[in-house]
Structures are given as structure tokens and as C-alpha cells.
PyMOL Python script that loads the backbone (N, CA, C, O; Angstrom):
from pymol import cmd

cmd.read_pdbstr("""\
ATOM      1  N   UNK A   1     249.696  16.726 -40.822  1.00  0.00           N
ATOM      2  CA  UNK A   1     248.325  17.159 -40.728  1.00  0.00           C
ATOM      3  C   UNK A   1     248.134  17.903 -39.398  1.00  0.00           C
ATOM      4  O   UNK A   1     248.364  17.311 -38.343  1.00  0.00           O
ATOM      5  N   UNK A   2     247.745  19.105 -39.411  1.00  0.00           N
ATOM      6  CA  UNK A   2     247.467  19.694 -38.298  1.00  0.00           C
ATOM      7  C   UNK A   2     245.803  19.423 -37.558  1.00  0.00           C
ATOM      8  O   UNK A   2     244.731  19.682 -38.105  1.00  0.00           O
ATOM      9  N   UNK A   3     245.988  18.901 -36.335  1.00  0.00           N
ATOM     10  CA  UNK A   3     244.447  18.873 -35.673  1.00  0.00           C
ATOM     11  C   UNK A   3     244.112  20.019 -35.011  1.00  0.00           C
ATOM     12  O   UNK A   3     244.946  20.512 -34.251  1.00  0.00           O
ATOM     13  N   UNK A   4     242.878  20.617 -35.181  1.00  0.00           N
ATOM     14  CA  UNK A   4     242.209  21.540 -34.819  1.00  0.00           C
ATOM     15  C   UNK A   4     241.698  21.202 -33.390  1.00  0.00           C
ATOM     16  O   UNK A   4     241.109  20.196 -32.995  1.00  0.00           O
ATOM     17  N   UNK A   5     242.058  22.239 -32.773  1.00  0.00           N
ATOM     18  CA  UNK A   5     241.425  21.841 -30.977  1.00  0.00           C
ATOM     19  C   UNK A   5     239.901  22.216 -30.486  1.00  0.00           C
ATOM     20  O   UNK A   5     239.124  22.900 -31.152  1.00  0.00           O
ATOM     21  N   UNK A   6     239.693  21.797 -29.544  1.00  0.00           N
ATOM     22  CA  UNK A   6     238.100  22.283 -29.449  1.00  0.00           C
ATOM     23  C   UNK A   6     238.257  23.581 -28.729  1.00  0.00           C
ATOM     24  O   UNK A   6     237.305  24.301 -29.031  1.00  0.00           O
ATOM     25  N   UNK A   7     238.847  24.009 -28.128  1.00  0.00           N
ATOM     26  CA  UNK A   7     239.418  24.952 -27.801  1.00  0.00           C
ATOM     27  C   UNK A   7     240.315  26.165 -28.447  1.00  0.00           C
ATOM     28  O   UNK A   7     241.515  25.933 -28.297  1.00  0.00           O
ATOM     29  N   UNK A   8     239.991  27.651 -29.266  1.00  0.00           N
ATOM     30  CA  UNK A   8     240.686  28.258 -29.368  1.00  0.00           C
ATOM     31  C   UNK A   8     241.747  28.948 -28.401  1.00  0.00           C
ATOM     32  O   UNK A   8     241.942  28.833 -27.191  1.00  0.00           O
ATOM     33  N   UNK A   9     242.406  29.769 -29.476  1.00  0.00           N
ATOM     34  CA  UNK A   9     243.382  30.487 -28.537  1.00  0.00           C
ATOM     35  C   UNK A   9     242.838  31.474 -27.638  1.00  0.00           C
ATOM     36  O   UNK A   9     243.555  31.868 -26.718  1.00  0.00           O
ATOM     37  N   UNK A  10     241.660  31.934 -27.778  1.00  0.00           N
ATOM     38  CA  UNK A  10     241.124  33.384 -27.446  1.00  0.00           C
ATOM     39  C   UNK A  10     240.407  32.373 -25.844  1.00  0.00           C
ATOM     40  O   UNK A  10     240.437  33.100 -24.851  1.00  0.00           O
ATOM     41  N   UNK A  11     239.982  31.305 -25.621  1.00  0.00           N
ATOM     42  CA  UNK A  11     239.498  30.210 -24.812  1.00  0.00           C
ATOM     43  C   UNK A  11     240.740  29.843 -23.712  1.00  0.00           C
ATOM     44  O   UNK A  11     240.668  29.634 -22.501  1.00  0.00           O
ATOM     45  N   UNK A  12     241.952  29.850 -24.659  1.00  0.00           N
ATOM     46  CA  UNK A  12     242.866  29.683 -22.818  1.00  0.00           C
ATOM     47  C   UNK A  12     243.235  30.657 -22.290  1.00  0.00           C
ATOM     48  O   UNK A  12     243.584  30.603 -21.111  1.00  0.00           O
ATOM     49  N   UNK A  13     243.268  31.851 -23.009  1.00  0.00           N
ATOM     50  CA  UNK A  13     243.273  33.115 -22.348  1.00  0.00           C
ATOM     51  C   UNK A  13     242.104  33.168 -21.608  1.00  0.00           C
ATOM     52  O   UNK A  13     242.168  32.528 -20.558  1.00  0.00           O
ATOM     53  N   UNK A  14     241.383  33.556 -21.759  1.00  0.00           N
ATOM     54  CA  UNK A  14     240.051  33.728 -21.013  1.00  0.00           C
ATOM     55  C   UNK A  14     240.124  32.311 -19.622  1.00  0.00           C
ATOM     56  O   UNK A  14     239.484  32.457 -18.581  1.00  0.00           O
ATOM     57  N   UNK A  15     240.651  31.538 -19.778  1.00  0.00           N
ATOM     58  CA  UNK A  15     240.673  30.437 -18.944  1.00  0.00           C
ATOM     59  C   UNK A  15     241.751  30.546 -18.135  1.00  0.00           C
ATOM     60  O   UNK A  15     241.786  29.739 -17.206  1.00  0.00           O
ATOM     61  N   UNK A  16     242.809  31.468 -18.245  1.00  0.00           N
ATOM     62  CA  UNK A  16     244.022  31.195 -17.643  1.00  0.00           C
ATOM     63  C   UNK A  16     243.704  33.189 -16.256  1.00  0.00           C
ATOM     64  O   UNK A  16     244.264  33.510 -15.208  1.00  0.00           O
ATOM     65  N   UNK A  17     242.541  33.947 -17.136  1.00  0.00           N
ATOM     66  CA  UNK A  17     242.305  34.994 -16.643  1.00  0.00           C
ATOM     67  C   UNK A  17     241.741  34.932 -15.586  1.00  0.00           C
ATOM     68  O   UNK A  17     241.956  35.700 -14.648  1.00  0.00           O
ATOM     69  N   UNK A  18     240.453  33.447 -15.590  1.00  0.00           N
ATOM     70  CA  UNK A  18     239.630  32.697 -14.698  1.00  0.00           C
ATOM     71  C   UNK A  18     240.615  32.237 -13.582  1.00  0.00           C
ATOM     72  O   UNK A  18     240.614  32.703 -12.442  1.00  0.00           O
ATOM     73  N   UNK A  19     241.418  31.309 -14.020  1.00  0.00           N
ATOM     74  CA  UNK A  19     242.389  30.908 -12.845  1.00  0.00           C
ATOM     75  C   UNK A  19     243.302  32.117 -12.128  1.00  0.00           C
ATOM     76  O   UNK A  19     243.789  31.731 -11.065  1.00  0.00           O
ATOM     77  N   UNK A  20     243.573  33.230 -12.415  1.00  0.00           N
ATOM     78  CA  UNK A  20     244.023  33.742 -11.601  1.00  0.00           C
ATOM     79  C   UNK A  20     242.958  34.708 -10.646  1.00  0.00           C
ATOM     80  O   UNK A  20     243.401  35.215  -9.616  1.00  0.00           O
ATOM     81  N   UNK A  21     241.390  34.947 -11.097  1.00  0.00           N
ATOM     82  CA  UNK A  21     240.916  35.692 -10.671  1.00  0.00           C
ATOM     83  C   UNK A  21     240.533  34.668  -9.108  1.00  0.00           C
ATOM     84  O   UNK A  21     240.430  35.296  -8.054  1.00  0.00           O
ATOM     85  N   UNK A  22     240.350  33.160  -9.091  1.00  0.00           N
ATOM     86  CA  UNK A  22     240.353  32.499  -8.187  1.00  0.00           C
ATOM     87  C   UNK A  22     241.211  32.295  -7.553  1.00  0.00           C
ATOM     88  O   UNK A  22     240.882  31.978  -6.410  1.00  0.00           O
ATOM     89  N   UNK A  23     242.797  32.334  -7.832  1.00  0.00           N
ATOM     90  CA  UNK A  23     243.795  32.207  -7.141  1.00  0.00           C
ATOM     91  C   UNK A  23     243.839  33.663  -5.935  1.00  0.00           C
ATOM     92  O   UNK A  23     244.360  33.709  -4.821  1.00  0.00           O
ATOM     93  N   UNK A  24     243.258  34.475  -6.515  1.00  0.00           N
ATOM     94  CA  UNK A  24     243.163  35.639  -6.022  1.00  0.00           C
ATOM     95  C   UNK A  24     242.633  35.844  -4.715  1.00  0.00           C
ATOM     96  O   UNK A  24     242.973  36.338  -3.640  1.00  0.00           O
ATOM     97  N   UNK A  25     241.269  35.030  -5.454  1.00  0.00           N
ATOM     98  CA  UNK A  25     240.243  34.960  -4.335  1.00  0.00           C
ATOM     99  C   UNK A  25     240.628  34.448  -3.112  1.00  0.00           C
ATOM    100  O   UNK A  25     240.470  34.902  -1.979  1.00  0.00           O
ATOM    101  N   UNK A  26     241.410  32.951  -3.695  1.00  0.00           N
ATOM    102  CA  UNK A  26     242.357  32.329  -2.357  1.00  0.00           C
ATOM    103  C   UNK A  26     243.183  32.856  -1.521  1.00  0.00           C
ATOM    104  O   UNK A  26     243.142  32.600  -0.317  1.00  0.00           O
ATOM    105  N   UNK A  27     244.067  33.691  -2.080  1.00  0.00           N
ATOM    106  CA  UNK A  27     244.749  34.720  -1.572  1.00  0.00           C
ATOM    107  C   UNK A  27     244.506  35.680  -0.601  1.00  0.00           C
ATOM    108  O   UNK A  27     245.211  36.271   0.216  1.00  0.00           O
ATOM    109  N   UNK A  28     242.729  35.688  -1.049  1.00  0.00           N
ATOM    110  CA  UNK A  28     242.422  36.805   0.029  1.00  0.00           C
ATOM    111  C   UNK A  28     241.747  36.515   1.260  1.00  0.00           C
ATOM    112  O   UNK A  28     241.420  37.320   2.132  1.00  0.00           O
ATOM    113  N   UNK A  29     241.520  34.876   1.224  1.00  0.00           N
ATOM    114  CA  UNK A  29     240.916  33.761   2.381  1.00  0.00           C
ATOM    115  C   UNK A  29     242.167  33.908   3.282  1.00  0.00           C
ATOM    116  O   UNK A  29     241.896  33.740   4.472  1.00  0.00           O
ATOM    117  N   UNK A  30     243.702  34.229   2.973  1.00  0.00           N
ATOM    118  CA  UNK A  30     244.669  33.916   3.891  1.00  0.00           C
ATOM    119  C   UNK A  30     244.858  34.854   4.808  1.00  0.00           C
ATOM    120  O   UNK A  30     244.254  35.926   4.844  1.00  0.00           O
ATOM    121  N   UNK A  31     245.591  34.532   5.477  1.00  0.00           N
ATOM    122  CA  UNK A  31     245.605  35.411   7.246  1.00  0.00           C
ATOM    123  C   UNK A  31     246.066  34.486   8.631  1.00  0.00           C
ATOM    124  O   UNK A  31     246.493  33.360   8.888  1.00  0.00           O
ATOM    125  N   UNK A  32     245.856  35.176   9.016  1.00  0.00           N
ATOM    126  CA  UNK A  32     246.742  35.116  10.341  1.00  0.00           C
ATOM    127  C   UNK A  32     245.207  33.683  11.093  1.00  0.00           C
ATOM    128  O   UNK A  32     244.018  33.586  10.788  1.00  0.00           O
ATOM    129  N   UNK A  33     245.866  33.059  11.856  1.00  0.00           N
ATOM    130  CA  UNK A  33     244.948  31.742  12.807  1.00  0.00           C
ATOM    131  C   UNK A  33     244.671  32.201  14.093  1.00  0.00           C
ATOM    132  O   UNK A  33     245.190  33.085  14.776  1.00  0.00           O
ATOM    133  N   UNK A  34     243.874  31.529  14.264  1.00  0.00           N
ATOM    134  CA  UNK A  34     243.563  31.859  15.847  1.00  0.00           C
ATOM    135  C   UNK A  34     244.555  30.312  16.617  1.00  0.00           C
ATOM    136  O   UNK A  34     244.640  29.287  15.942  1.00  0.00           O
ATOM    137  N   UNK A  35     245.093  30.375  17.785  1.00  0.00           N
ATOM    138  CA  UNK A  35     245.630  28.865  18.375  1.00  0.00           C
ATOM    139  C   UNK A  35     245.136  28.534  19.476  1.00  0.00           C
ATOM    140  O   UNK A  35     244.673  29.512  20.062  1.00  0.00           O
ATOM    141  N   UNK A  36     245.019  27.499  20.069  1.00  0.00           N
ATOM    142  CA  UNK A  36     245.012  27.431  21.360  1.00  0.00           C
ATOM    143  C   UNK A  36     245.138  28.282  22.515  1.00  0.00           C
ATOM    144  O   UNK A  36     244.370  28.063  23.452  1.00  0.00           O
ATOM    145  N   UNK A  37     246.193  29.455  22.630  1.00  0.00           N
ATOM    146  CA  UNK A  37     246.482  30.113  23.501  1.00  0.00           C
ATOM    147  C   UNK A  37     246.137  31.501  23.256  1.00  0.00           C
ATOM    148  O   UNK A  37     246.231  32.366  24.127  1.00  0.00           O
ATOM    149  N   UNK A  38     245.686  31.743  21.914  1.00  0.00           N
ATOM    150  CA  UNK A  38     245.161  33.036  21.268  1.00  0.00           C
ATOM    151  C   UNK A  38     243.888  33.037  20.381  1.00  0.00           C
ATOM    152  O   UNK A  38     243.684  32.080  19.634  1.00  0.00           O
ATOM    153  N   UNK A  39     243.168  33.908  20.433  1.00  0.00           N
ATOM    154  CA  UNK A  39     241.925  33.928  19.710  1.00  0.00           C
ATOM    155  C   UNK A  39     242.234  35.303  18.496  1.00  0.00           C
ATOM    156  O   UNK A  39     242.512  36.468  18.777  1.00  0.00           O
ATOM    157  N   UNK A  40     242.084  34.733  17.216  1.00  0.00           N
ATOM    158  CA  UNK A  40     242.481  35.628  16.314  1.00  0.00           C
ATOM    159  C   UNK A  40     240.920  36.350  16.067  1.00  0.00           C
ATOM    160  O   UNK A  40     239.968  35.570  16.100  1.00  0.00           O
ATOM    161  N   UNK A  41     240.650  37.739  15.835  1.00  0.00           N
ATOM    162  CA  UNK A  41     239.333  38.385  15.610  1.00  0.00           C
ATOM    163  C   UNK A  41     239.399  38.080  14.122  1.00  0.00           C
ATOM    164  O   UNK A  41     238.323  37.770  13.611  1.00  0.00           O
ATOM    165  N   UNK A  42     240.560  38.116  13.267  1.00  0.00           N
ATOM    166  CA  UNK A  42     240.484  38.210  12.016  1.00  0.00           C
ATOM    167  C   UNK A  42     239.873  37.597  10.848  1.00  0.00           C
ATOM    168  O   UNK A  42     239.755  37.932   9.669  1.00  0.00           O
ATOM    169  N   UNK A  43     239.451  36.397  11.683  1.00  0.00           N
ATOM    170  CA  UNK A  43     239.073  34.718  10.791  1.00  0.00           C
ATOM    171  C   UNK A  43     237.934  35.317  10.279  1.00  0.00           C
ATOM    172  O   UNK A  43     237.728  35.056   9.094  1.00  0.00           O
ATOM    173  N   UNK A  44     236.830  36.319  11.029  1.00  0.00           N
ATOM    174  CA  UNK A  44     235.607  36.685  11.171  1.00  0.00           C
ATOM    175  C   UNK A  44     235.789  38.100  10.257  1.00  0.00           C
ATOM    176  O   UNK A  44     234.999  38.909  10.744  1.00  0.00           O
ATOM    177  N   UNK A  45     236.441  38.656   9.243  1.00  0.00           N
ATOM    178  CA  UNK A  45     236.651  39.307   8.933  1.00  0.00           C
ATOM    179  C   UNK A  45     235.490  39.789   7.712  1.00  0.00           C
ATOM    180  O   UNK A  45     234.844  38.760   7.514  1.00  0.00           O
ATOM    181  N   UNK A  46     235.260  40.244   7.336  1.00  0.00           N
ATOM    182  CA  UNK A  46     234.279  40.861   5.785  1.00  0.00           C
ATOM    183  C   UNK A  46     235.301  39.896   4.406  1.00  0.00           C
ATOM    184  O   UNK A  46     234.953  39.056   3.577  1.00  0.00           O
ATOM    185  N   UNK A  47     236.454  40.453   4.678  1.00  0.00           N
ATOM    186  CA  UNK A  47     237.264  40.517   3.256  1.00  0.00           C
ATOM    187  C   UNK A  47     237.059  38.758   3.641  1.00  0.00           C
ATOM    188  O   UNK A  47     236.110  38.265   3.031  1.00  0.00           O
ATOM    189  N   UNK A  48     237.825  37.780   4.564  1.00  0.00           N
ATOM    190  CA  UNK A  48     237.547  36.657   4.163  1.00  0.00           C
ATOM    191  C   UNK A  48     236.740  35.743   4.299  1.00  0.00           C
ATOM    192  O   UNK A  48     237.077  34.661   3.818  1.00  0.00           O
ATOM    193  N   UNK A  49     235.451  35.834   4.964  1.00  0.00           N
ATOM    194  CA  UNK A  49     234.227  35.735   4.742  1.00  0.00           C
ATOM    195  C   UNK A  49     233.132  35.708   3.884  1.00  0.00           C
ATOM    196  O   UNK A  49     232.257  34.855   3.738  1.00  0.00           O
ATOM    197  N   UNK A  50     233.397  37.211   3.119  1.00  0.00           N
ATOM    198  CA  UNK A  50     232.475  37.140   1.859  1.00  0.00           C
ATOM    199  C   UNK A  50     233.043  37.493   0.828  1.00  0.00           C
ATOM    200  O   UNK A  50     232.742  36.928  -0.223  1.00  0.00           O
ATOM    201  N   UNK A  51     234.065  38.574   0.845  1.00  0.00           N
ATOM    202  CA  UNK A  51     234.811  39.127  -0.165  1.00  0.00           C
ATOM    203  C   UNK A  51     235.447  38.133  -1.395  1.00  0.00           C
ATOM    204  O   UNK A  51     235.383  38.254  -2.618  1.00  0.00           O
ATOM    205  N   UNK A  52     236.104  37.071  -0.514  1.00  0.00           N
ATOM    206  CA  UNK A  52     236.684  36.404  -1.417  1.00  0.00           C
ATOM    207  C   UNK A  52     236.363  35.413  -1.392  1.00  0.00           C
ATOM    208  O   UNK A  52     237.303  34.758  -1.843  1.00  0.00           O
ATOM    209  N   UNK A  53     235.209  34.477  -1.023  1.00  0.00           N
ATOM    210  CA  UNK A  53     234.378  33.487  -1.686  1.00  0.00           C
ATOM    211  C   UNK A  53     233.541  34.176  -2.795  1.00  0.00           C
ATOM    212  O   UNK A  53     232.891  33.650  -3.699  1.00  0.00           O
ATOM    213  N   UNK A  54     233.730  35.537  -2.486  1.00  0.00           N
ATOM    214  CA  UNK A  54     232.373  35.875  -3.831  1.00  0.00           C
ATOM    215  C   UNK A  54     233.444  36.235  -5.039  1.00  0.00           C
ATOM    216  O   UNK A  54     232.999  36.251  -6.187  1.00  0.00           O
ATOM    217  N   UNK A  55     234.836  36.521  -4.818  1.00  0.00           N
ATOM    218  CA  UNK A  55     235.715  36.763  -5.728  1.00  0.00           C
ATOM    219  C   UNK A  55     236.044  35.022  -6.347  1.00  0.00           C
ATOM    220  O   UNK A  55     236.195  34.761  -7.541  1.00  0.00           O
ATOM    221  N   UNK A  56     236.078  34.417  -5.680  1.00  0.00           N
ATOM    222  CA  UNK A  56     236.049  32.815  -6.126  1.00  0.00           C
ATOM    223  C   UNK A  56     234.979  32.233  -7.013  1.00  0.00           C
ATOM    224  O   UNK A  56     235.176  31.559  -8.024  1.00  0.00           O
ATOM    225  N   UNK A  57     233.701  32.621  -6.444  1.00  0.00           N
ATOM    226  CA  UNK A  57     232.759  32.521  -7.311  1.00  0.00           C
ATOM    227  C   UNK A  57     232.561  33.002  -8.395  1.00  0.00           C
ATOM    228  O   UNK A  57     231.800  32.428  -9.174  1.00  0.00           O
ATOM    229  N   UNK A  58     233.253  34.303  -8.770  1.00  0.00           N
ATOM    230  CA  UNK A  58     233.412  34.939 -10.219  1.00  0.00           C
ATOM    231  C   UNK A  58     234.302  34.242 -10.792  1.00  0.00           C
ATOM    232  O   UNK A  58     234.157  33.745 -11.909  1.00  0.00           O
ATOM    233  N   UNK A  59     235.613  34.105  -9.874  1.00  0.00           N
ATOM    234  CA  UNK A  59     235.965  33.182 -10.788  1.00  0.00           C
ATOM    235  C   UNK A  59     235.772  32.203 -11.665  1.00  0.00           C
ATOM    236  O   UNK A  59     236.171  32.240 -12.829  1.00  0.00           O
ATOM    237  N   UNK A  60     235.068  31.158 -11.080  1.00  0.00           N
ATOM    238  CA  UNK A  60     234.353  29.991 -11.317  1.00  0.00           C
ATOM    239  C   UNK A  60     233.839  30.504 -12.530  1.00  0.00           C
ATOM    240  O   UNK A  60     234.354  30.326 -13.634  1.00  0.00           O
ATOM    241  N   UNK A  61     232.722  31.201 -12.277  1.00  0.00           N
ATOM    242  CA  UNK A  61     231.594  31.740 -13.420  1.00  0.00           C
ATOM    243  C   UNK A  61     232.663  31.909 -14.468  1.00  0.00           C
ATOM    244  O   UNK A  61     232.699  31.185 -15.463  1.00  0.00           O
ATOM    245  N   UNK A  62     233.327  32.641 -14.294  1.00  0.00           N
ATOM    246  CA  UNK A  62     234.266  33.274 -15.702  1.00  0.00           C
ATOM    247  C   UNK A  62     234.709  32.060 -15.969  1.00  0.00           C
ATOM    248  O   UNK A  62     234.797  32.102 -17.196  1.00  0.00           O
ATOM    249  N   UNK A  63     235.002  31.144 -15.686  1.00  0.00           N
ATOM    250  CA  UNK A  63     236.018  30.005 -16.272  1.00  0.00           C
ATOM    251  C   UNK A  63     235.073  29.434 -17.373  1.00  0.00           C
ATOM    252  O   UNK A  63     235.219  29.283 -18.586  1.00  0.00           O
ATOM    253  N   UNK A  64     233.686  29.077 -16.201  1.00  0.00           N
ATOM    254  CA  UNK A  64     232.682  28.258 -17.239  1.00  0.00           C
ATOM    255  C   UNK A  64     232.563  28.856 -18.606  1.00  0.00           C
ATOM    256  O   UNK A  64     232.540  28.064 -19.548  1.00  0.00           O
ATOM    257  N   UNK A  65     232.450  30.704 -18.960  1.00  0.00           N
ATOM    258  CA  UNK A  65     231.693  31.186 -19.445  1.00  0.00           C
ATOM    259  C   UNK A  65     232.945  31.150 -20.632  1.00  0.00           C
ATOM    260  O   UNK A  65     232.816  31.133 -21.856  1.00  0.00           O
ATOM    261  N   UNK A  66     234.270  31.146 -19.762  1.00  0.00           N
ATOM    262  CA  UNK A  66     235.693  31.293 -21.031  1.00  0.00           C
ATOM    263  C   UNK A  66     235.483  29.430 -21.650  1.00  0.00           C
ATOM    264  O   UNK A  66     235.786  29.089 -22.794  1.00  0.00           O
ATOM    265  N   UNK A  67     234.947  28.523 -20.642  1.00  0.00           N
ATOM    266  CA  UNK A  67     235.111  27.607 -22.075  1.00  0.00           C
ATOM    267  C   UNK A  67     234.094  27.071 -23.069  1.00  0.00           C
ATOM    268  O   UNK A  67     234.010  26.217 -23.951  1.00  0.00           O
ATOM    269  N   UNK A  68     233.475  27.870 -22.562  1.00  0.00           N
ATOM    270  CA  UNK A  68     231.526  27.870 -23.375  1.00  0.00           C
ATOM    271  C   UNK A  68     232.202  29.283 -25.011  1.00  0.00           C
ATOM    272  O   UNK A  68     232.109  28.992 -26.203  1.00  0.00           O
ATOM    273  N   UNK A  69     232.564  30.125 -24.679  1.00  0.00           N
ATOM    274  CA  UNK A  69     233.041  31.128 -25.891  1.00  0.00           C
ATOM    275  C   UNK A  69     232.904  30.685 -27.091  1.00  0.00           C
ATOM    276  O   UNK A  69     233.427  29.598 -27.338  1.00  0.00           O
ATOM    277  N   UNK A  70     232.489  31.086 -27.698  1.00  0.00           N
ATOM    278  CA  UNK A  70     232.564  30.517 -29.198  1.00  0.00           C
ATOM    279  C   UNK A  70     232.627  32.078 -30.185  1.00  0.00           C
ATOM    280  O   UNK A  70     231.771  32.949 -30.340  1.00  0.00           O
ATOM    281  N   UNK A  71     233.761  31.972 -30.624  1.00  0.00           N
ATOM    282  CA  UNK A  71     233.927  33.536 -31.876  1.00  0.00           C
ATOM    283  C   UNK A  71     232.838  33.246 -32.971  1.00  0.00           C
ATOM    284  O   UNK A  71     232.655  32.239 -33.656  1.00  0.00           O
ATOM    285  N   UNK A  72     232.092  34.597 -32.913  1.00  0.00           N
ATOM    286  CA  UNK A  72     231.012  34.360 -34.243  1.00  0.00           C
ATOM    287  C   UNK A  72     231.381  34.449 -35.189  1.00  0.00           C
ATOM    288  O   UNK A  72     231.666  35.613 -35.473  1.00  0.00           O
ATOM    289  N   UNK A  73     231.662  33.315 -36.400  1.00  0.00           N
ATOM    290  CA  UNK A  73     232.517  33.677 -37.477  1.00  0.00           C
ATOM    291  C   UNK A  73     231.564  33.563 -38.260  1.00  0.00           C
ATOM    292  O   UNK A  73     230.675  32.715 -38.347  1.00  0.00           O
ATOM    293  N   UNK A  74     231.909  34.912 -39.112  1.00  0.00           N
ATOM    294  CA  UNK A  74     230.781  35.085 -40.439  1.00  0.00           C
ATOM    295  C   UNK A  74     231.133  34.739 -41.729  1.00  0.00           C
ATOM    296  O   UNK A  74     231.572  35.790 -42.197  1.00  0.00           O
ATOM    297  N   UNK A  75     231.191  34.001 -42.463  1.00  0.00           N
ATOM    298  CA  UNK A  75     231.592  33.780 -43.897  1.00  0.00           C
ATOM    299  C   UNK A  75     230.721  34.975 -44.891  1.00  0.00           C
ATOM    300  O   UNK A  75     229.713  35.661 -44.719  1.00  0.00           O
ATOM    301  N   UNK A  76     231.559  34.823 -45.823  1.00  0.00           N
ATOM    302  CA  UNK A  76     230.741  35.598 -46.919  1.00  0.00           C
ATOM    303  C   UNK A  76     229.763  34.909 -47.841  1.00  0.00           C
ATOM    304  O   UNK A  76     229.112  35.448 -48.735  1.00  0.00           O
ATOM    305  N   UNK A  77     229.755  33.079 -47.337  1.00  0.00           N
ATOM    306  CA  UNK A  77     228.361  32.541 -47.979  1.00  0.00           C
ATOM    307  C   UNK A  77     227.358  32.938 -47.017  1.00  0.00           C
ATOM    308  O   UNK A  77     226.249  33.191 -47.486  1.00  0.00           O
ATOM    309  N   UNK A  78     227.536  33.059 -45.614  1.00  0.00           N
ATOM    310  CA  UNK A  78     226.495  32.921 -45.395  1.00  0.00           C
ATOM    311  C   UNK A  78     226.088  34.655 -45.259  1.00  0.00           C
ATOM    312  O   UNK A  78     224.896  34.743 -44.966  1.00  0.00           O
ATOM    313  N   UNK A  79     226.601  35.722 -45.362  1.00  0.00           N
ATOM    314  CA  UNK A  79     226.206  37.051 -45.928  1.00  0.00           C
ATOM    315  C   UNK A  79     225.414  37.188 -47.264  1.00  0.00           C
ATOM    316  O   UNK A  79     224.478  37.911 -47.604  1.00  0.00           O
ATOM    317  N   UNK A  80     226.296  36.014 -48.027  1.00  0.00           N
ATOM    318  CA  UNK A  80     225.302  36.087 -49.229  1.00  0.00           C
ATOM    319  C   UNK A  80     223.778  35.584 -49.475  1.00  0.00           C
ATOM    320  O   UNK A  80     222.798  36.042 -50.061  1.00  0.00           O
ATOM    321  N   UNK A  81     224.139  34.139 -48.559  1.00  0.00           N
ATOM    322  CA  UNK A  81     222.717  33.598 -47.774  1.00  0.00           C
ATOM    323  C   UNK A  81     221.832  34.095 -47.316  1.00  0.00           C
ATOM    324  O   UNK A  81     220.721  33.655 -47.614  1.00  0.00           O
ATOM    325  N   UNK A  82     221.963  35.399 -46.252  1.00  0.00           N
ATOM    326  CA  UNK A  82     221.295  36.144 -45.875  1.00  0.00           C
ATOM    327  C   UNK A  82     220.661  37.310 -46.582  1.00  0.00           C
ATOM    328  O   UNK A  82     219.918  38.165 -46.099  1.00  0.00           O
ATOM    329  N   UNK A  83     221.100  37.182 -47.836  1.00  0.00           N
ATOM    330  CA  UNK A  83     220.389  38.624 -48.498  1.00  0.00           C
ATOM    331  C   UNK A  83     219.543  38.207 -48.929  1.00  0.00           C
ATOM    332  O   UNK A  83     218.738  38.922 -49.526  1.00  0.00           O
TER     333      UNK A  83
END
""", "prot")
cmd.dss("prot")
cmd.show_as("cartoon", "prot")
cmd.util.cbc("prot")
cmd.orient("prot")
């Protein structure tokens, strides 16, 4: 017997598109430190400051929105229903 998931296939794509658009985002938080004996200007930068918390935040959004998806499937009762 095959079980049906609550999740389609078209749902981990869209979910796996989400995780990389955040991995991304992380990616773009990285950089060089400031230490003790040096003060880095870079920490204070645009790109990881806002750029990529707001690229994180799409992420996010997209993830929610990939596992909310639902394909509109139309039968032909309910076409016939509708006439």
C-alpha cells in the first residue's frame, strides 16, 4: 500500500530552493573579524548588515510559502459541477 505524503513533490523543491536562498544569505553575513589588535571596518558593511539578513528573510518567507503550496487540482466532476 502506498501512503500519500502531506507534502508533494513540487513542496520539497520549493523547500530545498528556500534553504539555499538562506544559506546564501549566511554566506553573505561572512567576512573577515575585527581582533583585539585590529579593528575590521567591514563588520559595518551594507552587504552584511542589511543585504543579507533581508536575503535571509526571503528566505524564510519562501520556505513558509513552499510548505503552505497546494496545486489546484481540477477534476472534471467538479467542471461539470460548475456548469
Amino acid at each position: 500500500m502506498k501512503q500519500k505524503l502531506a507534502l508533494s513533490k513540487i513542496n520539497f523543491i520549493l523547500i530545498a530552493i528556500g534553504a539555499v536562498i538562506i544559506i546564501a544569505g549566511l554566506l553573505l553575513m561572512t567576512g573577515p573579524s575585527s581582533t583585539e589588535t585590529h579593528f575590521e571596518p567591514d563588520i559595518f558593511s551594507t552587504r552584511r548588515i542589511v543585504v543579507a539578513p533581508l536575503v535571509c528573510f526571503v528566505g524564510f518567507i519562501f520556505m513558509i510559502v513552499a510548505i503552505m503550496y497546494r496545486k489546484k487540482e481540477s477534476s472534471d466532476e467538479e467542471r461539470v459541477n460548475n456548469l
